[in-house]
C-alpha positions as protocol buffer text, in pm:
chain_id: "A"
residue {
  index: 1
  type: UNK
  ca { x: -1462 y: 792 z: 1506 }
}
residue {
  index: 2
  type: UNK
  ca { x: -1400 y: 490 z: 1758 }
}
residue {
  index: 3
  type: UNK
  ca { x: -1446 y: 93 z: 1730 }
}
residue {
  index: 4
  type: UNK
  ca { x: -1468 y: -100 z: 2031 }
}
residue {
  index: 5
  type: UNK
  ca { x: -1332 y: -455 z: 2031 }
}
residue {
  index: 6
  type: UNK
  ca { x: -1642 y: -661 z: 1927 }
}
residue {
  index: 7
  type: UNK
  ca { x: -1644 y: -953 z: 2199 }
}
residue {
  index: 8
  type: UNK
  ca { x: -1509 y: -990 z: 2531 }
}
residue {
  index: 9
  type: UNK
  ca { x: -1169 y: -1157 z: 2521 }
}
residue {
  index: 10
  type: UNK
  ca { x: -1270 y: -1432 z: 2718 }
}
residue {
  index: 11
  type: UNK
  ca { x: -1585 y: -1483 z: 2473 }
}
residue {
  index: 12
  type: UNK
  ca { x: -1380 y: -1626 z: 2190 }
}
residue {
  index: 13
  type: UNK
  ca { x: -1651 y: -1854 z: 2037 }
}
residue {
  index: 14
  type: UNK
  ca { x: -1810 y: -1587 z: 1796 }
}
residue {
  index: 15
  type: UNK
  ca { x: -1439 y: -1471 z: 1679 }
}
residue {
  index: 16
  type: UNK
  ca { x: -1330 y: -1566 z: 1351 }
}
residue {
  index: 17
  type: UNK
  ca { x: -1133 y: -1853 z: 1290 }
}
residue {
  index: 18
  type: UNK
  ca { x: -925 y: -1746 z: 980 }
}
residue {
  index: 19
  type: UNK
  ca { x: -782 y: -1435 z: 877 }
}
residue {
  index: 20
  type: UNK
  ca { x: -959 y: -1462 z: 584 }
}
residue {
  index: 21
  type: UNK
  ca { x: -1309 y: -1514 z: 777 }
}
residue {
  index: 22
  type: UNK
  ca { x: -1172 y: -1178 z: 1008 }
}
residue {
  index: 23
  type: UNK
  ca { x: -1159 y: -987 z: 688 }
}
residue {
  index: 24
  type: UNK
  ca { x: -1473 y: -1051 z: 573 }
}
residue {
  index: 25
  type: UNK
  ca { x: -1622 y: -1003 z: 961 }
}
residue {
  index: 26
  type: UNK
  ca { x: -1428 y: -710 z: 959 }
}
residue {
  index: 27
  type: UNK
  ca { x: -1630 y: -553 z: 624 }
}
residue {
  index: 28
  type: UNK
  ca { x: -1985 y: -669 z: 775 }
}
residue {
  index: 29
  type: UNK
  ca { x: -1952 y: -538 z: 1124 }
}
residue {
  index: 30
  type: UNK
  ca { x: -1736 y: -195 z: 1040 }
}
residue {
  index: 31
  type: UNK
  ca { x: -1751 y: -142 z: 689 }
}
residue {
  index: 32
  type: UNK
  ca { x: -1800 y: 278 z: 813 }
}
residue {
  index: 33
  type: UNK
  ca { x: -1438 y: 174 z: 952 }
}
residue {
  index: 34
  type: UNK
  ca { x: -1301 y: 84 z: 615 }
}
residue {
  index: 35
  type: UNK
  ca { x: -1453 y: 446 z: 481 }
}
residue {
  index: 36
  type: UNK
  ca { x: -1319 y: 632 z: 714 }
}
residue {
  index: 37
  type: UNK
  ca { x: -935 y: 494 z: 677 }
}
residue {
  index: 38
  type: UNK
  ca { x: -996 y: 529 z: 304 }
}
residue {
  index: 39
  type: UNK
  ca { x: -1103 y: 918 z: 357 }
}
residue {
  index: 40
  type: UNK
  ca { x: -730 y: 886 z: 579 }
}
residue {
  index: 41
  type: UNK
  ca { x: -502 y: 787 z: 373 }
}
residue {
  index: 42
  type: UNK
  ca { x: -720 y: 980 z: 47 }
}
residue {
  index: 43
  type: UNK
  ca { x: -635 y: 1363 z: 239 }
}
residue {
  index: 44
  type: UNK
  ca { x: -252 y: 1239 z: 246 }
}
residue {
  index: 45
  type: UNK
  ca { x: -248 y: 1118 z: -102 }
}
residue {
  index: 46
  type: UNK
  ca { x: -395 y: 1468 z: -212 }
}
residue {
  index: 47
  type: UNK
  ca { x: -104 y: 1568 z: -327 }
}
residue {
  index: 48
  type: UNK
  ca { x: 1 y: 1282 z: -530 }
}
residue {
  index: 49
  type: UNK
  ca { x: -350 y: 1273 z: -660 }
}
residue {
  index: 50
  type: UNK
  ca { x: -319 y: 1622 z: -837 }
}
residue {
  index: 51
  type: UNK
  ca { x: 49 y: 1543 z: -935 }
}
residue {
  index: 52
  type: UNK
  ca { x: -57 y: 1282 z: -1174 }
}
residue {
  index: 53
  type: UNK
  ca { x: -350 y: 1464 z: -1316 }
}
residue {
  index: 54
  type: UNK
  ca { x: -147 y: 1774 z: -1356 }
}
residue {
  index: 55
  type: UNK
  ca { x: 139 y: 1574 z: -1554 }
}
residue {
  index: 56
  type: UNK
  ca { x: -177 y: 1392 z: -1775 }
}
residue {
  index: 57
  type: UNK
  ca { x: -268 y: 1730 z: -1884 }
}
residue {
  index: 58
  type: UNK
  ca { x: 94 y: 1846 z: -1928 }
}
residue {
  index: 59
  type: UNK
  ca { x: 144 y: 1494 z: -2157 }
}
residue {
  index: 60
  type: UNK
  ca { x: -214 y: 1574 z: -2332 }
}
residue {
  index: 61
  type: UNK
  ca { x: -104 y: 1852 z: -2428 }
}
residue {
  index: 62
  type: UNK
  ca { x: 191 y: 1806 z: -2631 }
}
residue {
  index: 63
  type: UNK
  ca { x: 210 y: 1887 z: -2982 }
}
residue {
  index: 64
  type: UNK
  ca { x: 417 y: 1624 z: -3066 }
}
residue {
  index: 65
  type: UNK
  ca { x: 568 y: 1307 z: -2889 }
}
residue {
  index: 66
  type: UNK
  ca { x: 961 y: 1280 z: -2855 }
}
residue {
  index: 67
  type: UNK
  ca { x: 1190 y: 1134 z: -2630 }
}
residue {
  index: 68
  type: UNK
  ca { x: 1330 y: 1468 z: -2482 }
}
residue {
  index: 69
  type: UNK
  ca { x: 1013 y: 1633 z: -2450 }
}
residue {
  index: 70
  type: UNK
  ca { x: 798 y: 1328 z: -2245 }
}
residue {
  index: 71
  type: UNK
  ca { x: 1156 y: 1300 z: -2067 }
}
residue {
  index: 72
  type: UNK
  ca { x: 1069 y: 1655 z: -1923 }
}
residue {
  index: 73
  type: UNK
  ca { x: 768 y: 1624 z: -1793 }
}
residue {
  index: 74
  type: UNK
  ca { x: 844 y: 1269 z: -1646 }
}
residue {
  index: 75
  type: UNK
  ca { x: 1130 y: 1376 z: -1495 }
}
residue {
  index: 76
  type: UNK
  ca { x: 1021 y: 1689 z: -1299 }
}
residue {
  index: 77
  type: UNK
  ca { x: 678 y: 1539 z: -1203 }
}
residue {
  index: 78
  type: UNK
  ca { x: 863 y: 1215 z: -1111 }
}
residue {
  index: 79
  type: UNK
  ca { x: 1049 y: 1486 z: -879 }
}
residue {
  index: 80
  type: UNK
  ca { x: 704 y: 1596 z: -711 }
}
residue {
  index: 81
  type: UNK
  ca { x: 554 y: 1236 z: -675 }
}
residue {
  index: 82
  type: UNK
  ca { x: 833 y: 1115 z: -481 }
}
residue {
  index: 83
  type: UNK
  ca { x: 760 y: 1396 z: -242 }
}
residue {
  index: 84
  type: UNK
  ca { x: 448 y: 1365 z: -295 }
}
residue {
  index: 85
  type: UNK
  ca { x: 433 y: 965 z: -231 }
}
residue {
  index: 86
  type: UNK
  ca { x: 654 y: 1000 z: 83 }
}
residue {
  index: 87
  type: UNK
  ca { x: 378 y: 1208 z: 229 }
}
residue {
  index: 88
  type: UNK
  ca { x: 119 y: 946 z: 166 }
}
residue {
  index: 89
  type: UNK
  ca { x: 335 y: 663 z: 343 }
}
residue {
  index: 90
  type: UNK
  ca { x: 272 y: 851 z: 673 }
}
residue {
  index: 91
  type: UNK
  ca { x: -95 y: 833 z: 629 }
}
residue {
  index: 92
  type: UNK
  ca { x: -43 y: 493 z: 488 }
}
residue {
  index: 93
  type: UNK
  ca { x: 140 y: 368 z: 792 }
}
residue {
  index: 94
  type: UNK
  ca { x: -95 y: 524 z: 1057 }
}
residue {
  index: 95
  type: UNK
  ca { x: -381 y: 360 z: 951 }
}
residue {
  index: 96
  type: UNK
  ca { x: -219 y: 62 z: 880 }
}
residue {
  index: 97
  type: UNK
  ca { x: -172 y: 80 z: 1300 }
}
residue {
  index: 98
  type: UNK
  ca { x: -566 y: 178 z: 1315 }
}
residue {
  index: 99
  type: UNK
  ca { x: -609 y: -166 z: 1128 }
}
residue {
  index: 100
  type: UNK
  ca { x: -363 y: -370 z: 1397 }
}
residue {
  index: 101
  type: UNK
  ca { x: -536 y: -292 z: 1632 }
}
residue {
  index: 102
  type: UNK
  ca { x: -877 y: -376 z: 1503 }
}
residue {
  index: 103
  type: UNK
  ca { x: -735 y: -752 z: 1354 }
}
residue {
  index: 104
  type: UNK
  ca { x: -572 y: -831 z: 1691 }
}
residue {
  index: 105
  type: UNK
  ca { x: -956 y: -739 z: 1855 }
}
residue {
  index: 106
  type: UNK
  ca { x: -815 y: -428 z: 2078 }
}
residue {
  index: 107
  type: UNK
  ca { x: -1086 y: -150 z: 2138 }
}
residue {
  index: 108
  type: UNK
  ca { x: -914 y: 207 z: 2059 }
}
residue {
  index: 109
  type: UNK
  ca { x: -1024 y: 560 z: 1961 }
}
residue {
  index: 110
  type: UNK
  ca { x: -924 y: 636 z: 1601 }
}
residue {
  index: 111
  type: UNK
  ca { x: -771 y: 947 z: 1588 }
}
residue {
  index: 112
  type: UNK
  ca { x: -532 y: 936 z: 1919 }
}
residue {
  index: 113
  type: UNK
  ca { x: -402 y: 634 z: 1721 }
}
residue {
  index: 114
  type: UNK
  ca { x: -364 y: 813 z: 1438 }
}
residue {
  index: 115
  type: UNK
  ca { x: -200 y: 1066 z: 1577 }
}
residue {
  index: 116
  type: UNK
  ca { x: 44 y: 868 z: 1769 }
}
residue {
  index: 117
  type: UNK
  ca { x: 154 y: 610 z: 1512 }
}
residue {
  index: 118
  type: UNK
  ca { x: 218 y: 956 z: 1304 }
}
residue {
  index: 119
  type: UNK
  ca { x: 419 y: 1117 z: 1605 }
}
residue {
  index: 120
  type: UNK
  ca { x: 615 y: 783 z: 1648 }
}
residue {
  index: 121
  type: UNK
  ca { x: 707 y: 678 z: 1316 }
}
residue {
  index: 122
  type: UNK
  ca { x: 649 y: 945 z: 1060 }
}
residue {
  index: 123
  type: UNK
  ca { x: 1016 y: 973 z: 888 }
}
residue {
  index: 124
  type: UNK
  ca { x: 990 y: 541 z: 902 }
}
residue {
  index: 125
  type: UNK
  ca { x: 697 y: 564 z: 675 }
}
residue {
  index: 126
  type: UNK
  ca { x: 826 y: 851 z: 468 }
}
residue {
  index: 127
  type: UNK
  ca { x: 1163 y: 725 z: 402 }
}
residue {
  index: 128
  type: UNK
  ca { x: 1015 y: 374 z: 321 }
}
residue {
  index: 129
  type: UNK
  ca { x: 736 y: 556 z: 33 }
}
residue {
  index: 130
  type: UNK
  ca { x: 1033 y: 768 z: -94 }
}
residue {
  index: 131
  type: UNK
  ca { x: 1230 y: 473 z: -189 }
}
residue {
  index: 132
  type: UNK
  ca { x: 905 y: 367 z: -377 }
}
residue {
  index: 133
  type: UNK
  ca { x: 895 y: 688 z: -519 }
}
residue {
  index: 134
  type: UNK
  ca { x: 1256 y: 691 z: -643 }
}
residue {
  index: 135
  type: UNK
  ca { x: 1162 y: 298 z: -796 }
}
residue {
  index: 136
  type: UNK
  ca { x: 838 y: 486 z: -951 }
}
residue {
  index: 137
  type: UNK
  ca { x: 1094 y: 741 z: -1141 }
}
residue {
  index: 138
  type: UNK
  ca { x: 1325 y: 456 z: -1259 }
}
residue {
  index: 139
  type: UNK
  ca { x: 1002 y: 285 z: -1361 }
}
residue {
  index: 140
  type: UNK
  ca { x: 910 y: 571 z: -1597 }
}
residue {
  index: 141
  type: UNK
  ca { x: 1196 y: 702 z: -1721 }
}
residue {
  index: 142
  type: UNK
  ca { x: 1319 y: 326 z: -1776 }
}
residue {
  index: 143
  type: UNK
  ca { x: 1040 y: 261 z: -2004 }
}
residue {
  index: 144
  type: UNK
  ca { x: 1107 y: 546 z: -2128 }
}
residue {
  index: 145
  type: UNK
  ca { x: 1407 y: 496 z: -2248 }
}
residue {
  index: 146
  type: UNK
  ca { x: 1329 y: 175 z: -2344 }
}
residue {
  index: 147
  type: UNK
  ca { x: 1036 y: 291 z: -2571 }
}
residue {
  index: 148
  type: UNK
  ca { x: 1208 y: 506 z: -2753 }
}
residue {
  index: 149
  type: UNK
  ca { x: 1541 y: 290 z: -2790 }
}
residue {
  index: 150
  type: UNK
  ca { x: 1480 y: -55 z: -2796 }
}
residue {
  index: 151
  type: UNK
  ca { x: 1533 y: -251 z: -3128 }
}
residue {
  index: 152
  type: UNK
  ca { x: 1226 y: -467 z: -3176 }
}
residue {
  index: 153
  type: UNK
  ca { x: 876 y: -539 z: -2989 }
}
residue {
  index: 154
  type: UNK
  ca { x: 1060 y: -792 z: -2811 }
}
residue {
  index: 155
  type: UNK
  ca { x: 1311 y: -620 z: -2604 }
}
residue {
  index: 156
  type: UNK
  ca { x: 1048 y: -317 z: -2513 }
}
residue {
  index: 157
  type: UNK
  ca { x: 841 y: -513 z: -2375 }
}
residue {
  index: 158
  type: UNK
  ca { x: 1055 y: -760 z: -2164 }
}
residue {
  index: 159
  type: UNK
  ca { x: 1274 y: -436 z: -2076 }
}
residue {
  index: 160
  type: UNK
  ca { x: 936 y: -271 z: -1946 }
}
residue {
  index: 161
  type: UNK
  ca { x: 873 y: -614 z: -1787 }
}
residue {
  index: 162
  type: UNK
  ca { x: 1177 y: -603 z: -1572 }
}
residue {
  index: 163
  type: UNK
  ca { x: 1100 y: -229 z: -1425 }
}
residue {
  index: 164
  type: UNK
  ca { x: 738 y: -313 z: -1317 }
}
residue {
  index: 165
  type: UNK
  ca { x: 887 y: -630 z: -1181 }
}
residue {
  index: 166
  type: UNK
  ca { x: 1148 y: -411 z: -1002 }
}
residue {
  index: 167
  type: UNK
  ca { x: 892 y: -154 z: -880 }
}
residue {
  index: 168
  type: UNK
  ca { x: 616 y: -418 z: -800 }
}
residue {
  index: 169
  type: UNK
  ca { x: 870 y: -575 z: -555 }
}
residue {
  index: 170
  type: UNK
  ca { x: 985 y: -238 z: -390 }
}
residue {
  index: 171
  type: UNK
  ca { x: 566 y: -174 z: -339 }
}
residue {
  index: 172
  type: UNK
  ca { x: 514 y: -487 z: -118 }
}
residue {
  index: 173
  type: UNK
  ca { x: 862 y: -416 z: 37 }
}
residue {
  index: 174
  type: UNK
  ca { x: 753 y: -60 z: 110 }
}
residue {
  index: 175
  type: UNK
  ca { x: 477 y: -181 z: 256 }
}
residue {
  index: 176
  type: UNK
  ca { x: 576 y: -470 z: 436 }
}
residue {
  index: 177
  type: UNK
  ca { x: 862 y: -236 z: 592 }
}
residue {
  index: 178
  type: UNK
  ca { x: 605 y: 28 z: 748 }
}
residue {
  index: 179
  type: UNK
  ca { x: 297 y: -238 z: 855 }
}
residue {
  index: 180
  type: UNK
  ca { x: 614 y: -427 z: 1073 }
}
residue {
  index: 181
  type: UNK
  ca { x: 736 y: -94 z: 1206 }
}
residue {
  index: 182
  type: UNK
  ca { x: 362 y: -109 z: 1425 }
}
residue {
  index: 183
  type: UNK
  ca { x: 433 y: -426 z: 1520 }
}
residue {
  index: 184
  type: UNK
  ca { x: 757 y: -533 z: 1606 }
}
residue {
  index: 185
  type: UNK
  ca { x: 1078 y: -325 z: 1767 }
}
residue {
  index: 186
  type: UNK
  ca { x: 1336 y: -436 z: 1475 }
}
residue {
  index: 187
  type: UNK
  ca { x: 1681 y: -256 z: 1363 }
}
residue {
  index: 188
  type: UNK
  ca { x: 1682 y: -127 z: 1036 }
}
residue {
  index: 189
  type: UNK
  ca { x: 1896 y: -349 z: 837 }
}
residue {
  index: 190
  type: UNK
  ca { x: 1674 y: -671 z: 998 }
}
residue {
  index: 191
  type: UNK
  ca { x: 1333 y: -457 z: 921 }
}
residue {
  index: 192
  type: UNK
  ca { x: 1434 y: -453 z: 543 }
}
residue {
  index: 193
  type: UNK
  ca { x: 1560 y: -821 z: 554 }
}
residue {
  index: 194
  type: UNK
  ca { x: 1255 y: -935 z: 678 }
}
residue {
  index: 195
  type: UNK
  ca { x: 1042 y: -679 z: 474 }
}
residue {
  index: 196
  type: UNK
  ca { x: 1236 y: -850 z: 166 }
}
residue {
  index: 197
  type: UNK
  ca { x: 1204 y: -1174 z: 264 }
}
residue {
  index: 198
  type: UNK
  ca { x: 833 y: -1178 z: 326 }
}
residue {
  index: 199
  type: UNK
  ca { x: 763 y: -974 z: -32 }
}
residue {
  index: 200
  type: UNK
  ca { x: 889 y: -1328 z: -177 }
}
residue {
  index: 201
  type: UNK
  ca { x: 708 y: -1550 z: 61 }
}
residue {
  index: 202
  type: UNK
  ca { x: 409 y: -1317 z: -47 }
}
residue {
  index: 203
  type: UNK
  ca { x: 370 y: -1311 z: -397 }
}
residue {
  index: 204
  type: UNK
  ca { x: 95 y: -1532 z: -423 }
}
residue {
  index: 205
  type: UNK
  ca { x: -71 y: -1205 z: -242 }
}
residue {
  index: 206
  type: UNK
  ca { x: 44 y: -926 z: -329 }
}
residue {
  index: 207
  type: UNK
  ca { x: 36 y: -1016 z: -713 }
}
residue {
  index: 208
  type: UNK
  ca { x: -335 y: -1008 z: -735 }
}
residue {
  index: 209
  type: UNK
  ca { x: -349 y: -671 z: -499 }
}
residue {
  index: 210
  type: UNK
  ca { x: -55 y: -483 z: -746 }
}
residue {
  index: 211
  type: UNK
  ca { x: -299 y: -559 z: -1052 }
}
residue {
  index: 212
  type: UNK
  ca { x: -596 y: -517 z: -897 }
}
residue {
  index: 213
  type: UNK
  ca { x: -541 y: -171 z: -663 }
}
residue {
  index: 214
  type: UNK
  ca { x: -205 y: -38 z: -890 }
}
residue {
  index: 215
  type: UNK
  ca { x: -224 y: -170 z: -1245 }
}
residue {
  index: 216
  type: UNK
  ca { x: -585 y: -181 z: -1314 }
}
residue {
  index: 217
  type: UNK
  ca { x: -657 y: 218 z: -1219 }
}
residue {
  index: 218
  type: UNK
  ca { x: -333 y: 292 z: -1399 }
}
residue {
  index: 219
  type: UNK
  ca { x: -441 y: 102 z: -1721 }
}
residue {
  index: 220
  type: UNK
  ca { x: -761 y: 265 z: -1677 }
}
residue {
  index: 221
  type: UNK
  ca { x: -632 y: 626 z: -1670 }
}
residue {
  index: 222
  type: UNK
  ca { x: -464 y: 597 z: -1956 }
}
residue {
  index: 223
  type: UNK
  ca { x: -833 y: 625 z: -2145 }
}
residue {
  index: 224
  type: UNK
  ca { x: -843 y: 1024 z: -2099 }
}
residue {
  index: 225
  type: UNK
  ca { x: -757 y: 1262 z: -1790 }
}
residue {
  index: 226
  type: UNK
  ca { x: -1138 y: 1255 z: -1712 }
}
residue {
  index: 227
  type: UNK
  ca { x: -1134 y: 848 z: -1637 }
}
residue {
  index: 228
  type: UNK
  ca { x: -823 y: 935 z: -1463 }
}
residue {
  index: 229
  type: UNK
  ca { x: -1058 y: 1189 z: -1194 }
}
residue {
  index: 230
  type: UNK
  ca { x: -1268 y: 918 z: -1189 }
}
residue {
  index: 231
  type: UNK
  ca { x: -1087 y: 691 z: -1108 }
}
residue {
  index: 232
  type: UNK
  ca { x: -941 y: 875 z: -799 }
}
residue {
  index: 233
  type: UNK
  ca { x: -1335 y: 970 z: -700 }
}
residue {
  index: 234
  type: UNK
  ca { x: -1366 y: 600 z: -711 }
}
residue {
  index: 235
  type: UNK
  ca { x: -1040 y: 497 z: -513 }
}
residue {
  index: 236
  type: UNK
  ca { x: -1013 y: 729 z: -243 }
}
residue {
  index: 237
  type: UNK
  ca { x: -1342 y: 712 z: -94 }
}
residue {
  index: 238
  type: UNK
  ca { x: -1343 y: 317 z: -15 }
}
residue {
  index: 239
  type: UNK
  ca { x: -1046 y: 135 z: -244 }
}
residue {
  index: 240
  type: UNK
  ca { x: -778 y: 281 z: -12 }
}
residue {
  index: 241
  type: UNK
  ca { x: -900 y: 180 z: 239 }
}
residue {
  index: 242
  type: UNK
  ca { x: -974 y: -163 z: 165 }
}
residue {
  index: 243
  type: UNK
  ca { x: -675 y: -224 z: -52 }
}
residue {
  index: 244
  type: UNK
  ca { x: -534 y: -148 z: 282 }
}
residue {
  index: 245
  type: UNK
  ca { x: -726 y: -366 z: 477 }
}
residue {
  index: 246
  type: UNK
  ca { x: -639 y: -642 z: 268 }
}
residue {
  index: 247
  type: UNK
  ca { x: -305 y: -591 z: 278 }
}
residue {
  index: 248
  type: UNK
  ca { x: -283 y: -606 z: 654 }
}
residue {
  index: 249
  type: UNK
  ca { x: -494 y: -919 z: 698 }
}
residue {
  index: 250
  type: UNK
  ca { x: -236 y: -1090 z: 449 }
}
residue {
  index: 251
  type: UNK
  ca { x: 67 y: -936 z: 669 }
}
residue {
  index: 252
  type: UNK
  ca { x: -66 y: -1051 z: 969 }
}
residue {
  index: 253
  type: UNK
  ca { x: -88 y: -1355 z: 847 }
}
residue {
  index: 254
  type: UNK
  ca { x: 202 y: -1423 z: 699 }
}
residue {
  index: 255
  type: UNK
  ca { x: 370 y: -1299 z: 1074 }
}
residue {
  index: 256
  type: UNK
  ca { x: 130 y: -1591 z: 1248 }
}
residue {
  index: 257
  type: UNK
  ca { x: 269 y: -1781 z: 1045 }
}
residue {
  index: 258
  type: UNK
  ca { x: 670 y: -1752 z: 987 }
}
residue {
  index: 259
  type: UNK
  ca { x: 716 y: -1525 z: 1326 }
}
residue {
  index: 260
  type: UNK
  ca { x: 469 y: -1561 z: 1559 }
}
residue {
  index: 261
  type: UNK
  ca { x: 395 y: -1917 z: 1612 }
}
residue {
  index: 262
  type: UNK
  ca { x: 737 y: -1995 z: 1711 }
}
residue {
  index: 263
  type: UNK
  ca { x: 894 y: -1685 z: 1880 }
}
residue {
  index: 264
  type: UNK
  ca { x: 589 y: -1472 z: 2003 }
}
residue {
  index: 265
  type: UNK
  ca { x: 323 y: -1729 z: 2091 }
}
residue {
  index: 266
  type: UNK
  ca { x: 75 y: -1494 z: 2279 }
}
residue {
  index: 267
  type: UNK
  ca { x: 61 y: -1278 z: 1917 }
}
residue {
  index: 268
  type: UNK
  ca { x: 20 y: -1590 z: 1749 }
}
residue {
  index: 269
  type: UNK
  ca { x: -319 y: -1598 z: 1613 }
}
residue {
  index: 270
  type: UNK
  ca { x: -397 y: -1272 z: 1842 }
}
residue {
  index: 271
  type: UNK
  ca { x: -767 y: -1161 z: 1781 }
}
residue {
  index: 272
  type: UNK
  ca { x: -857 y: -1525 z: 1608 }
}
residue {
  index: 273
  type: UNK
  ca { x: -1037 y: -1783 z: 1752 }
}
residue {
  index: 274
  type: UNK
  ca { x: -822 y: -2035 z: 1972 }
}
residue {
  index: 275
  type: UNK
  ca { x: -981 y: -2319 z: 1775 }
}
residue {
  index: 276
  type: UNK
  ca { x: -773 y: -2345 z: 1474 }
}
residue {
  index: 277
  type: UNK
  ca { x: -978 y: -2404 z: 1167 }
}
């Protein structure tokens, strides 16, 4: 498991000139690379993975639906997710590090990487992915609640609208806060600033990725706890890693952009070509 950077430094002509071009260079020239993070972050997500089919089959199996009784099972699994999630930020945020590396164009062995991002900044990347766990609990027992309470059509489904809005937001701040902890020496309180302020300046990216890698296999699962194992067989061998991919690329660029250019120049545009596009 090791990448080399792919051109000399001083060769810049055959580099990318976009982030957007480097993603797409990225999937021709190490698309075993995006496998192999996806098989990463898949063994740390193991957990959460049988979590949710366990509490399908505990919902399946209900005789009949009431408030108290869903309220149970969302509540105590919602318990074992946020565990469960907090585990999968630390695989999350390692190969989010793997991915660094290979966007700014430095050669590295995989798994010493791994292992170091891991040994540096493990209880960063869990605390981060147990906040989005507790926003994932709020989320369902929210709607929930609403569901079962609210007076018309209306009100359920704007007060549904406002928790996926909440929890939508706390998954690109999540993320945001772990990708910057491999990239920049920040205090906590300016991490989360930052992590909050570039979720906003983001939307226009992470929208389509939340629908796409969060929504759409969610949606899907709800057709029977067999699409539901399907839909994991699908996901974890390539989607995680290239929903994670993705995400970096746009991170990166959004640093070039609002950070780097002006305050660290020699990061700005780090494994691009010099000739701006």
């Amino acid at each position: 498991m090791k990448y080399k950077r792919k051109v000399k430094e001083v060769d810049f002509k055959d580099l990318p000139k976009t982030r957007f071009k480097q993603l797409g260079d990225i999937l021709k020239s190490d698309f075993s690379l995006v496998l192999e993070l996806s098989l990463v972050i898949a063994l740390f997500s193991l957990p959460l993975y049988v979590a949710l089919v366990f509490e399908y089959l505990s919902l399946s199996m209900l005789e009949s639906i009431t408030f108290e009784k869903v309220f149970s099972i969302f509540f105590y699994f919602s318990l074992i997710e946020i565990a469960c999630l907090s585990i999968r930020g630390i695989g999350k945020g390692a190969v989010y590090e793997v991915y660094r590396k290979r966007i700014y164009n430095e050669g590295c062995f995989i798994m010493p990487i791994l292992f170091k991002a891991i040994k540096k900044n493990w209880y960063k990347y869990m605390l981060s992915y147990f906040i989005m766990g507790l926003s994932l609990m709020a989320l369902k027992l929210g709607s929930l609640w609403i569901y079962f309470n609210a007076s018309n059509v209306f009100a359920r489904g704007f007060g549904i609208g406002v928790l996926v809005v909440y929890f939508f937001m706390r998954f690109s701040i999540s993320n945001f806060s772990i990708h910057m902890e491999n990239v920049y020496e920040l205090k906590l309180l300016d991490k989360y600033k930052n992590s909050i302020s570039f979720s906003f300046l983001s939307l226009f990216f992470n929208l389509p990725i939340f629908i796409l890698f969060v929504v759409g296999p969610a949606l899907l699962s709800l057709l029977g706890y067999i699409v539901l194992i399907i839909v994991i067989i699908v996901y974890a061998p390539f989607l995680e890693g290239f929903m994670t991919l993705i995400q970096s690329i746009m991170m990166v660029r959004q640093y070039d952009k609002y950070i780097d250019k002006e305050n660290y120049p020699d990061h700005y545009r780090l494994g691009l070509s010099k000739e701006e596009a």
